[in-house]
Structure formats: structure tokens, C-alpha cells
C-alpha positions in Angstrom: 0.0 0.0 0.0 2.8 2.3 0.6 4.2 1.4 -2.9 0.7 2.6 -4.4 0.6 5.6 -2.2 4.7 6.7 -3.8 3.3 6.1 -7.0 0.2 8.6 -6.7 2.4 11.7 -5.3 5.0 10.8 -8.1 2.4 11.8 -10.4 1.4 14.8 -8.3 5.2 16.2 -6.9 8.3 17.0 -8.6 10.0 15.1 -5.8 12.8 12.5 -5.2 10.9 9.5 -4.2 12.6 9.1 -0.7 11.5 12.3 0.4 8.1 10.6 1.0 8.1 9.3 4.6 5.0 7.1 5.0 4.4 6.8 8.8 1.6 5.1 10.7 0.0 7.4 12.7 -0.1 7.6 16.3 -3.7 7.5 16.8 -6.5 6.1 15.0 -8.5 8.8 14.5 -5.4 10.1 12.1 -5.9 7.3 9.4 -3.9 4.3 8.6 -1.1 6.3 6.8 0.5 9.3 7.1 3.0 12.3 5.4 4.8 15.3 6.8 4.5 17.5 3.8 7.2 19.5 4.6 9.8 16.5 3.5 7.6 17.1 -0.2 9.0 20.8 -0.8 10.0 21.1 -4.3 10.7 24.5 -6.4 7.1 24.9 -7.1 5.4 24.7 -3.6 7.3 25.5 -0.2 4.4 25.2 1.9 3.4 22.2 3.3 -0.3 22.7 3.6 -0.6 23.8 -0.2 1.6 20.9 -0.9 -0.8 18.7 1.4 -4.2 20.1 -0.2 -2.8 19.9 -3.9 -2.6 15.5 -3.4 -5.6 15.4 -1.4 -7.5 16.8 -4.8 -5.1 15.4 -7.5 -4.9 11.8 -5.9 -6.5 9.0 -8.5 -7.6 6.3 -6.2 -8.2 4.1 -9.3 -8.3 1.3 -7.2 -10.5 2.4 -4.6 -7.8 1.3 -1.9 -9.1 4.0 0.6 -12.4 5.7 2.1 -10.6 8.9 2.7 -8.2 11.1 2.2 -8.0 13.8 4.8 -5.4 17.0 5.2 -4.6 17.9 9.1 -2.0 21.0 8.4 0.8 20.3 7.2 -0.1 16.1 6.9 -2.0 14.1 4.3 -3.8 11.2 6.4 -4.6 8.2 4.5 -8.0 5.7 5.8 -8.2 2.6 4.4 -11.0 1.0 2.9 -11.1 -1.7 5.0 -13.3 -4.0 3.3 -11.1 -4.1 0.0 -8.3 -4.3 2.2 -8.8 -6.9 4.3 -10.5 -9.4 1.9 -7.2 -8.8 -0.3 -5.4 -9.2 2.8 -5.9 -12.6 4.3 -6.6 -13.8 0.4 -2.8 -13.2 0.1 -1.7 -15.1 3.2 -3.8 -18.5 2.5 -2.4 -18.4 -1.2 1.2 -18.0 0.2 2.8 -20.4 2.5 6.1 -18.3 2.6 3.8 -15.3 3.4 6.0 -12.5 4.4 9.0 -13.5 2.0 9.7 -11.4 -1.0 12.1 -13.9 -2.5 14.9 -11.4 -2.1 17.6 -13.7 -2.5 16.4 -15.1 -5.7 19.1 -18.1 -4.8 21.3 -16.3 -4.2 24.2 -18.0 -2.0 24.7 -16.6 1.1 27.7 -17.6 3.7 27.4 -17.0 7.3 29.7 -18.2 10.1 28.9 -18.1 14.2 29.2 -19.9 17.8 32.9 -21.3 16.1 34.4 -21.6 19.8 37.4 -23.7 21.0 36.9 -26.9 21.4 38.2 -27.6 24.8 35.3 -25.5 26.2 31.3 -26.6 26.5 29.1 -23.9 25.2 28.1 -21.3 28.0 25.2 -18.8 27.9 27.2 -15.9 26.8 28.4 -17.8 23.9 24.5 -19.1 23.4 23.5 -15.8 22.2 26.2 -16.0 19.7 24.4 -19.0 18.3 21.1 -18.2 18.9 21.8 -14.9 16.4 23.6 -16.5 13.6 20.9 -19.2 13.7 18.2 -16.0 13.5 20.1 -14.8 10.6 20.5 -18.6 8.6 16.5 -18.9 8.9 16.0 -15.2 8.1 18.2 -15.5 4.6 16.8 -18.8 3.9 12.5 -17.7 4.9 13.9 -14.6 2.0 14.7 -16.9 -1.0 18.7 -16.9 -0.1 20.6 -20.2 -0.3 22.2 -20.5 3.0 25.6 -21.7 4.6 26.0 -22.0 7.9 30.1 -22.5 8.7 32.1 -23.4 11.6 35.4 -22.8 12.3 36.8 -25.3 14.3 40.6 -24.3 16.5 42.6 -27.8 16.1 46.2 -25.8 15.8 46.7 -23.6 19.1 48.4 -24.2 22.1 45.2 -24.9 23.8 44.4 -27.6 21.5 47.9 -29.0 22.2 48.0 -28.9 26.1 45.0 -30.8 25.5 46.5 -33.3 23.2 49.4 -33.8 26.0 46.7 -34.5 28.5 44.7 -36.5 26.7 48.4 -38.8 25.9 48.9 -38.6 29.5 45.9 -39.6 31.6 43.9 -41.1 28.5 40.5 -40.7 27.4 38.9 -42.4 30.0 34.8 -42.5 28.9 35.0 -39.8 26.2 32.5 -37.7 27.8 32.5 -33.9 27.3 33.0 -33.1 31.1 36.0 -35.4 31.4 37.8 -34.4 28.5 37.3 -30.7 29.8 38.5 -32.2 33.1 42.0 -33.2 31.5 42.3 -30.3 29.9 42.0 -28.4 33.2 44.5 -30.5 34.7 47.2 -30.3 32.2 46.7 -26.3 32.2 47.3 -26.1 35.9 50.1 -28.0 35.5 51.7 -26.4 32.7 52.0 -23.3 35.0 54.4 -24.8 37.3 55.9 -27.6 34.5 57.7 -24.8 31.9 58.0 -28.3 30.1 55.0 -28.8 29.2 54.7 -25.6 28.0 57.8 -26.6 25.9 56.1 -29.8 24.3 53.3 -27.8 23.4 54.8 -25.4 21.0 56.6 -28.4 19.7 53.9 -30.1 18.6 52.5 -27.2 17.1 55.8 -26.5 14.9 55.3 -30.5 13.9 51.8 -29.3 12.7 52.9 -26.5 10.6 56.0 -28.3 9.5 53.4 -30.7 7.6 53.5 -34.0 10.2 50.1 -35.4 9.0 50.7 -38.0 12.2 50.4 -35.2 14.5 48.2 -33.7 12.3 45.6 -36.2 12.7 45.7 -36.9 16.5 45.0 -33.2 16.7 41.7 -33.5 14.4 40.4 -36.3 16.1 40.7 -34.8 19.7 39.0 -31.8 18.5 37.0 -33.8 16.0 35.4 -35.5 19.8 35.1 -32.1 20.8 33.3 -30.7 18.6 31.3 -33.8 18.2 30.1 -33.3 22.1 29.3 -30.0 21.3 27.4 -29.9 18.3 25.0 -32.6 20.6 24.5 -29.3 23.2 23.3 -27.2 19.8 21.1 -30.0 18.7 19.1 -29.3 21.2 18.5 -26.0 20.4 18.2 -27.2 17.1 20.9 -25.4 15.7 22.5 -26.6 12.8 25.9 -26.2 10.5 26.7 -27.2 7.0 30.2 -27.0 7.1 32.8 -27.6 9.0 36.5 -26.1 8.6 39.6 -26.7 10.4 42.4 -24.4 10.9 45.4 -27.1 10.1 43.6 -26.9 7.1 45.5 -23.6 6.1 48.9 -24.8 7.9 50.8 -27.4 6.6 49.7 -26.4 2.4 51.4 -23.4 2.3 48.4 -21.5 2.2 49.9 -19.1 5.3 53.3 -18.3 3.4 51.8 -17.3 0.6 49.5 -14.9 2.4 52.9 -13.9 3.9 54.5 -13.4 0.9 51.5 -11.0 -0.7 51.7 -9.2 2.5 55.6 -8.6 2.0 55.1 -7.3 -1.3 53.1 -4.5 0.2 55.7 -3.3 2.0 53.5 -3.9 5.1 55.2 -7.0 6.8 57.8 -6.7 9.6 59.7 -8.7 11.7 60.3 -6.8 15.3 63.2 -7.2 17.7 61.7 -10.5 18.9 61.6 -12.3 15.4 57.7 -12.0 15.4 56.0 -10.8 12.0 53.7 -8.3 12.1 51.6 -6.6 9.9 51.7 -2.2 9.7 48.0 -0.6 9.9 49.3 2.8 10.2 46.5 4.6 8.4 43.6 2.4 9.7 41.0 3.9 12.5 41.3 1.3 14.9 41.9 1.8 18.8 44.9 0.1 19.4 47.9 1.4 21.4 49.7 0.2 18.1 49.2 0.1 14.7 50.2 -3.3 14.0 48.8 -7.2 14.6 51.0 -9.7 15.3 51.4 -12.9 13.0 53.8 -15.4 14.2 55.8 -16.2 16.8 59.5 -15.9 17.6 60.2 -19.2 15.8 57.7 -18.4 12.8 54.6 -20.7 13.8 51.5 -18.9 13.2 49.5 -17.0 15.8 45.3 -17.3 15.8 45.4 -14.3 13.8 47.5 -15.4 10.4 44.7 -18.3 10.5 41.8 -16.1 10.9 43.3 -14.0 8.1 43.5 -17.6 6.0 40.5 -18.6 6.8 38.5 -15.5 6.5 39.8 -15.5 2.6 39.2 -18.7 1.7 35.3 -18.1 2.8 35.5 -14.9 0.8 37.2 -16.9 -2.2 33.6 -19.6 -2.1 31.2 -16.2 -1.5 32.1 -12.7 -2.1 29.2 -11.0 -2.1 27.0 -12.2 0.7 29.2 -13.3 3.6 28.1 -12.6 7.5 29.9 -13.7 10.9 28.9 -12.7 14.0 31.1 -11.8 17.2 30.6 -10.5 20.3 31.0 -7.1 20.8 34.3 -7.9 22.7 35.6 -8.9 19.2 35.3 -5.8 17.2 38.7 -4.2 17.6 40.4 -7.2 16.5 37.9 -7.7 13.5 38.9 -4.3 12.4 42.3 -5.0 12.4 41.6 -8.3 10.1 39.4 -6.4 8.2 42.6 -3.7 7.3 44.3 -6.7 6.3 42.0 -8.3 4.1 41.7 -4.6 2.3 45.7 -4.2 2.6 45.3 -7.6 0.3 42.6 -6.4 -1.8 39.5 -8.1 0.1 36.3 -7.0 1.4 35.8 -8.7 4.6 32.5 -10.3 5.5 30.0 -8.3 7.1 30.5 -7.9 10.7 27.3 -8.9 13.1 28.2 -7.9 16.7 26.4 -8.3 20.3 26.4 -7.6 24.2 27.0 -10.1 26.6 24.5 -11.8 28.6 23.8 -11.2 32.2 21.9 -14.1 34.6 19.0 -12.2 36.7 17.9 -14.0 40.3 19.5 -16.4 42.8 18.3 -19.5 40.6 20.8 -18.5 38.1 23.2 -17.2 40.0 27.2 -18.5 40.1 30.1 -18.7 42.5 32.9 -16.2 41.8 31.4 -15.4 38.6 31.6 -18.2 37.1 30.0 -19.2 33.2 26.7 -20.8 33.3 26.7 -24.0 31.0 24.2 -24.1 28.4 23.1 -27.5 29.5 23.2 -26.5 33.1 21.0 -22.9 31.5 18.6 -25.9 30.2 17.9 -27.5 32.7 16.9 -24.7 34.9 14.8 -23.8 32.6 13.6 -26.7 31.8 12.9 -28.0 36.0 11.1 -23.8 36.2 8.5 -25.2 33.4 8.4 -28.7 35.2 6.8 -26.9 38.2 4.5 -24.4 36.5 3.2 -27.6 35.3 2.6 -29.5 37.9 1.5 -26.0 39.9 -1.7 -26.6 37.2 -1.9 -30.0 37.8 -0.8 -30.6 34.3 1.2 -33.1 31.9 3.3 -32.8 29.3 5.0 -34.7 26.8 9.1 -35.0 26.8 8.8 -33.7 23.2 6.6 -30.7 23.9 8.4 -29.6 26.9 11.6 -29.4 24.9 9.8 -26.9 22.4 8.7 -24.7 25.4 12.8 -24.6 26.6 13.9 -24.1 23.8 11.1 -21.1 22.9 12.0 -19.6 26.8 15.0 -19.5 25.9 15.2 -18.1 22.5 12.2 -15.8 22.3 14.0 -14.2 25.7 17.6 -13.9 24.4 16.4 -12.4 20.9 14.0 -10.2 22.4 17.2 -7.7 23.0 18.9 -5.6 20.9 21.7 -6.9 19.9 23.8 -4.3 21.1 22.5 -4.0 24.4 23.2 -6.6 27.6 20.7 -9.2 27.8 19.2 -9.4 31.4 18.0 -12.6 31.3 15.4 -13.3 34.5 14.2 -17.2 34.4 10.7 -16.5 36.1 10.1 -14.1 32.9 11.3 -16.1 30.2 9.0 -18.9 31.6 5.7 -16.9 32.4 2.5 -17.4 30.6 1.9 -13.7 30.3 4.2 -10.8 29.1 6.9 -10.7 26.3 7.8 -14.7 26.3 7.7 -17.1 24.3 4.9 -18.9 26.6 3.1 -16.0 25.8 3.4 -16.6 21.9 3.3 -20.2 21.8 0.1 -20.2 24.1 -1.8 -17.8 21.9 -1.0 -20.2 18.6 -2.6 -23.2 20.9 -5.8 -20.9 21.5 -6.0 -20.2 18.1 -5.8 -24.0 17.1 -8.3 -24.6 20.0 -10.6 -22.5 18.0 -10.5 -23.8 15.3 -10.3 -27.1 15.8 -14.2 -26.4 17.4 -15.1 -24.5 14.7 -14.5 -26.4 12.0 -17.1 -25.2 9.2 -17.3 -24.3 5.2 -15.8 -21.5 4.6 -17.8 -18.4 2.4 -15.7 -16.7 -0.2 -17.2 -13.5 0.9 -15.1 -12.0 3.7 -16.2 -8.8 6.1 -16.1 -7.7 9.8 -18.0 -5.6 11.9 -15.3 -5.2 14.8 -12.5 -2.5 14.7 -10.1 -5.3 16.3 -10.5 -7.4 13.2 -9.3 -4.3 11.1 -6.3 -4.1 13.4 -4.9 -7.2 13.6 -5.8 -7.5 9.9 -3.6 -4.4 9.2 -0.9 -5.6 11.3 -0.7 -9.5 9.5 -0.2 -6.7 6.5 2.7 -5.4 7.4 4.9 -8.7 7.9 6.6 -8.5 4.6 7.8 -5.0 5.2 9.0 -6.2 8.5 10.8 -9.0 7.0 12.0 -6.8 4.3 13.7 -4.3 7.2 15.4 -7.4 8.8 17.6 -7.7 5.5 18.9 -4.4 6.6 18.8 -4.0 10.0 19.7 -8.3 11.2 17.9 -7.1 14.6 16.0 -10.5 15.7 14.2 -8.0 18.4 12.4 -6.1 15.9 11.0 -9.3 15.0 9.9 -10.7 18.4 8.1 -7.2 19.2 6.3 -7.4 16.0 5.4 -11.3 17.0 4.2 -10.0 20.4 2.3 -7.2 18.8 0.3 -9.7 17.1 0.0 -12.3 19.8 -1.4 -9.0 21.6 -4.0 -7.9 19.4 -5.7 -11.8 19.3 -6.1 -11.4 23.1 -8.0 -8.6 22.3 -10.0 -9.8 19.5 -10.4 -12.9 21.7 -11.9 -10.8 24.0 -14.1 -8.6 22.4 -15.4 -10.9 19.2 -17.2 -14.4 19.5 -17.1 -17.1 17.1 -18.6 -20.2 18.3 -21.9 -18.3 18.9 -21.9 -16.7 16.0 -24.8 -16.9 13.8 -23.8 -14.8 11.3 -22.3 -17.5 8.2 -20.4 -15.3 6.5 -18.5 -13.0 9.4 -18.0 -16.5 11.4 -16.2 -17.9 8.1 -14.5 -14.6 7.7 -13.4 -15.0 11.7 -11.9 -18.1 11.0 -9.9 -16.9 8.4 -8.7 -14.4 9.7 -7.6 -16.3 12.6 -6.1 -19.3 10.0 -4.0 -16.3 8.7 -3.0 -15.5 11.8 -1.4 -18.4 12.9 0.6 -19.4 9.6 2.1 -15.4 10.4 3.3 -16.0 13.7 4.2 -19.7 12.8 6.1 -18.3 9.9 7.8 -15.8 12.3 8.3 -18.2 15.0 10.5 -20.3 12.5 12.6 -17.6 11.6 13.7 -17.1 15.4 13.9 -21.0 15.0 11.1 -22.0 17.6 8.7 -24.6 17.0 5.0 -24.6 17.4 2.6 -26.8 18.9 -1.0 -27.6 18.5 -2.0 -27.8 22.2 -1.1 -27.8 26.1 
């Protein structure tokens, strides 16, 4: 409707077309659409009222999409006609199962890497969000038309991955369990700090890696390959997914890092300092760093974690150029500028940066010892035992299956619900309540709607029309879901998402409230009541997925 309403004044104005600002006004009484004049000033007419007056008489409503068209000063207030809209409306959602998808990706491929951490740790709630946003962003490219590629980086090659491997040599493998191997590598770090050995052996190994030793090589993949292997289970419950999986050796022992050292050389930008390290010049660059430079290698020339970053963040740019995402905390942005000044020093555009705030744990339930990470499993299960009781509080059952859904939407709908650049305050007995921004909240609304329907299950009219000025709100609102989809392409914000989810979940308690249906004797407006709230549901379904939570028909 916006689209239409550009066209009309395009006619009308002399006037670049985004000048027009089409807002919703702030009260009903003002219309459905609205536009500051002023923005429309053009050589011929400086005064916003003229300007305003001059559209409301020149305006063609060919299509007879409004029943007014009303000047207030210096504004032109658009009302709709809201029984041509809303028949076209929810005619549009039932036809379309990707309703709200424009197709923008037109598969197109689309690369996006996240979570990515080291494999000697288990997942912790901070890192969650990492994976809850990247995971927001996958289903958001893919719901658009995109062909999506969710990477993960996976740390075989530094010295933390070798103290592991010397622990692992030395008190075995025991069980293979995530908490033991965590448990040796514990061990053989404390150690290491009063054994300068140890220390020793570690960096040895690592120059066997980069010298090529495909033994060592391989028992430093399949310790991490275990790793990883324990942790991908963690994300499976959250039913977060990658395609593929790359590990840093990968870049060391093919020459792939001299060669990168070799281009850098020839820009006059490498140097070795009074240590034997080489590092890399970003004199020139704005990034806050006491010193212009990064550091590549170590004394004896073995690579530090940023020469592999640098590798592997060109080799993704090599298989997509165009459309290529990874997401970091916010702690991580210095340090991607600096790689980012690389890649340009080398002639690439680095992938588009996607940056958050940490996450904060809210009430004693949650709370920690000297400040210790929460797990993620540990994060679960709290939530998981909070549900467990709100349950049986109701005297209530419910299924293994379903109660994993409800986690998993506690969880999610809370952490996305916050911008992403601004500290997540996460308070359990919130996340977990049937009322309020939650995704209880959400999910129990979809299971009212299906218990609706479900009990009215009737032949439905192919006339549609309302009599309730809650049906032409909600029906407005399911309107604008591909424009909020659209703005996501732009803006990756998952909490602009969940308050447009809530804003609809809203507006059916409303219409619950205020509009029958069973009783209804009306044919047509109960059919039309239905529909409305069939369209409904496949929105917030369609929305739900793209935060990645499941729905369910009833509790």
C-alpha cells in the first residue's frame, strides 16, 4: 500500500521519491497512513499545507484502496477502505505459505559463520547468544529466497588444543564424555603453569603441525573432532544446525599461510620486530589500538590465531564474495577491524560484521560462584525444572517432546527479544511466564487459536467482512509482515521481529476478548473470523521459525 501511495504523489510532486516518509499514525483517528509535507518541498510549492491540499485533490484512487483522504495541516492522512483491504489481505496469506518473504535472495548464495568456539570449552550462555543470532540470521536468509551456509570454524592448531592433546596422551581418554575431556584439559593447564616443560612440548607439537607431520596432524583433528562432536549434541538441542565444517590445520601445513605472507611482503607492510615475530603495519587504519600493527607469528615463525583467521576468512570470501556474515561479540570488534585492514591491505572486502552484548543471569536461581559461566546444559535444565513446576502447579502433563519446544522457545524468544547491542538481562521467572513478552506467551496464543479452530471447523464463504475494529487491526498488522521481513535484510535485529510477534500475539487477546465465534450466527462474518484467525497463525508460525522455535497444536 505504501508502494501505491509513492506512485500517486510521483504523479502529483516534482520530488525525489525518498522524500516521502510514510508513517503510521499515532492514533487512530489520524488514518492508517500518514505524510509530513514539509519532507515534499520542491521549487514549485514550499508550503506544506498547499503541498498537502494539492494531493488530497489530484490523488487518483483508481483502485479504490481508501475511504478517505484527509489534510490535518501540514499532513495528508490516508483511511483505508477496509473491506477491499482486508479481503485482499488474508486472500494473500492463504495463497502463500512463505507469506511475508519477498524472494529477495532469488538463490542467491549466502555464507554466514557463528558460535565457532574452541573446542576444549562446552558452550556457556554468553556464547549461546552467539548461536542463537547467527541461527536467527540462517533462517532469516533462507524464509527470503537466499541459499544459506552456515560454517564453523573449528581451533585444532593452538596451544590450547595442544595442552589438551598432552593431556589427553597422559591420563587417557577415559569414557570420552564432554565433562572429562574438559577435566584433563584443566588439569594439564594447571600443570603447565608450574611444568615450563610442558609448555615446551606444546609449542613443539605445534611446529610439527605446521612443519606438515600429517601424524600429529591427525591426532590433533580427532581430539578436536570429539570435541566438537560433544558440542554440536549441546546445539542440537536447540536445534541449531551447521553445513560446514572447517579446520584451521587446514591452512597450515599447504602453504596456504606463506603465501599470504608473501603477498603481505610485497606490500611493504610486513615486519619482523626485535623478537623475530612478523607483524603486519595498519598505520593509516581507524582502529583503537595502542599500536598500529597485529601480530602474525611467533618468535620461531609458527602462526598465531590471527594469520589463521586471516587464512581462513579469505578462503570463505574466495567460495562467497558477495554475501558473507559472521557474527562476534562485541568484545571482538577491535580485532575484526584489524583483520578487516588486512583483508583490504590484500585487496578483500571482509565479510559483514554482526556484533552483540554479553549476557547477564537475573535471580538467585541462576546465579554462580565467583562469577563463574553458566553452561548451556546447566542454563537448560533450569529452565527446563522452572517449566516442570509451572506444570505440575496446574496439575498438568506434558510430553518430553513438547516440553523441549517450550525450553527451547523460553529461551530463544527471551535472548532475541534484545537488541543486539544491548546486555541481555535474562530473568528465568520471565522467560518462563505465561503472560508478558515470552515465548509462553506466543506459543500459548498459537494453541488458543488452534483450539478454536479445531471447534469450529465449518465451510468457509468466499465473501469476507467484519464488523469489529479489532479485526481491522490485527488484519492491518498481519499486512505489514513482509515489510518487517523486508527491514530485517537491513537491520539483522532479531528484536524487531519478536516485538512485532508480540504485537500480534497482543492484538488476538484482544480480538479474543471482544469478538465471539462459536456463537456466531452470522455464516459469512464466522467464516471470515476463521480466516482471519487461520491467517494469523501461519504469520506467527512463519515468524516463530525464523527465530527458529517450534510450534505446537496444544497444552
Amino acid at each position: 500500500m505504501k508502494e501505491y501511495i509513492k506512485k500517486h504523489i510521483l504523479k502529483i510532486l516534482k520530488v525525489d521519491e525518498d522524500k516521502i516518509k510514510i508513517e503510521i499514525p499515532p492514533k487512530d483517528n489520524m488514518g492508517d497512513y500518514s505524510i509530513q509535507c514539509a519532507n515534499l518541498r520542491n521549487e514549485e510549492y514550499s508550503n506544506p499545507i498547499e503541498i498537502a491540499n494539492l494531493i488530497r485533490e489530484k490523488f487518483n484512487d483508481e483502485e479504490n484502496n481508501f475511504s478517505l483522504i484527509k489534510v490535518m495541516g501540514p499532513y495528508i492522512n490516508f483511511y483505508l477502505n477496509y473491506e477491499k483491504f482486508n479481503a485482499e489481505v488474508i486472500k494473500d496469506i492463504e495463497i502463500n505459505d512463505h507469506y511475508g518473504s519477498l524472494n529477495q535472495g532469488n538463490n542467491e548464495a549466502l555464507l554466514i559463520e557463528h558460535t565457532s568456539i574452541n573446542p576444549n570449552a562446552e558452550p556457556h550462555i554468553g556464547r549461546c547468544r552467539n548461536s542463537l543470532i547467527g541461527d536467527f540470521m540462517s533462517n532469516l536468509y533462507g524464509f527470503t529466497g537466499y541459499e544459506v551456509e552456515r560454517h564453523y570454524f573449528i581451533n585444532d592448531i593452538g596451544k590450547k588444543i595442544a595442552l589438551l592433546v598432552i593431556g589427553i596422551e597422559e591420563y587417557g581418554l577415559k569414557d570420552g564424555n564432554f565433562s572429562s575431556i574438559l577435566d584433563t584439559y584443566v588439569k594439564i593447564s594447571n600443570r603447565a603453569k608450574e611444568d615450563e616443560s610442558i609448555d615446551q612440548k606444546a609449542f613443539y607439537y605445534l611446529q610439527q603441525v605446521e612443519s606438515g607431520n600429517t601424524e600429529m596432524v591427525q591426532k590433533f583433528k580427532e581430539i578436536t573432532d570429539i570435541c566438537v562432536e560433544r558440542q554440536l549434541q549441546i546445539f542440537d538441542t536447540l536445534d541449531i544446525h551447521f553445513d560446514v565444517f572447517t579446520h584451521e590445520s587446514d591452512f597450515v601445513y599447504n602453504n596456504y599461510l606463506d603465501n599470504i605472507l608473501k603477498r603481505l611482503d610485497k606490500t611493504g607492510r610486513l615486519h619482523e620486530d626485535e623478537l623475530g615475530r612478523l607483524y603486519v603495519d595498519l598505520s593509516g587504519y581507524d582502529i583503537p589500538t595502542r599500536e598500529p600493527v597485529l601480530v602474525l607469528t611467533r618468535s620461531n615463525k609458527t602462526s598465531l590465531y590471527p594469520m589463521r583467521d586471516i587464512a581462513y576468512t579469505i578462503h570463505k570470501i574466495e567460495l562467497n564474495p558477495k554475501n558473507n556474515f559472521i557474527v562476534l561479540g562485541e568484545d571482538q570488534e577491535v580485532y575484526m577491524k584489524q583483520i578487516s585492514a588486512v583483508l583490504d591491505i590484500l585487496g578483500y572486502k571482509a565479510p559483514k560484521l554482526i556484533s552483540y552484548s554479553y549476557v547477564l543471569l537475573d535471580g538467585d536461581k541462576m546465579s554462580t560462584s565467583a562469577g563463574t559461566v553458566v553452561l548451556v546444559t546447566d542454563f537448560m535444565k533450569a529452565v527446563k525444572n522452572t517449566l516442570i513446576n509451572e506444570f505440575n502447579k496446574r496439575n498438568s502433563e506434558i510430553s518430553v517432546d513438547k516440553l523441549n519446544i517450550l525450553v527451547n522457545a523460553c529461551i530463544k524468544f527471551t535472548m532475541l527479544n534484545v537488541s543486539k547491542n544491548k546486555i541481555v538481562n535474562f530473568n528465568l521467572e520471565n522467560a518462563t511466564s505465561f503472560v508478558g513478552e515470552s515465548g509462553m506467551y506466543i506459543l500459548y496464543s498459537l494453541v488458543r487459536i488452534n483450539s478454536i479452530l479445531k471447534n469450529n471447523n465449518i465451510e468457509l464463504t468466499e465473501e469476507i467482512k467484519f464488523n469489529n475494529e479489532i479485526e481491522n487491526k490485527l488484519v492491518k498488522e498481519l499486512s505489514l509482515f513482509p515489510e518487517v521481513i523486508d527491514e530485517l535484510l537491513t537491520s539483522n535485529e532479531p528484536a524487531h521481529l519478536t516485538k512485532y510477534i508480540f504485537g500480534i500475539a497482543g492484538l488476538f487477546s484482544k480480538f479474543y476478548e471482544q469478538v465471539n465465534i462459536s456463537n456466531e450466527v452470522d455464516v459469512v462474518l464466522k467464516s471470515s473470523r476463521i480466516r482471519l484467525l487461520k491467517s494469523t497463525a501461519k504469520v506467527l508460525t512463519n515468524a516463530l521459525s525464523i527465530l527458529g522455535i517450534k510450534t505446537i497444536d496444544e497444552l
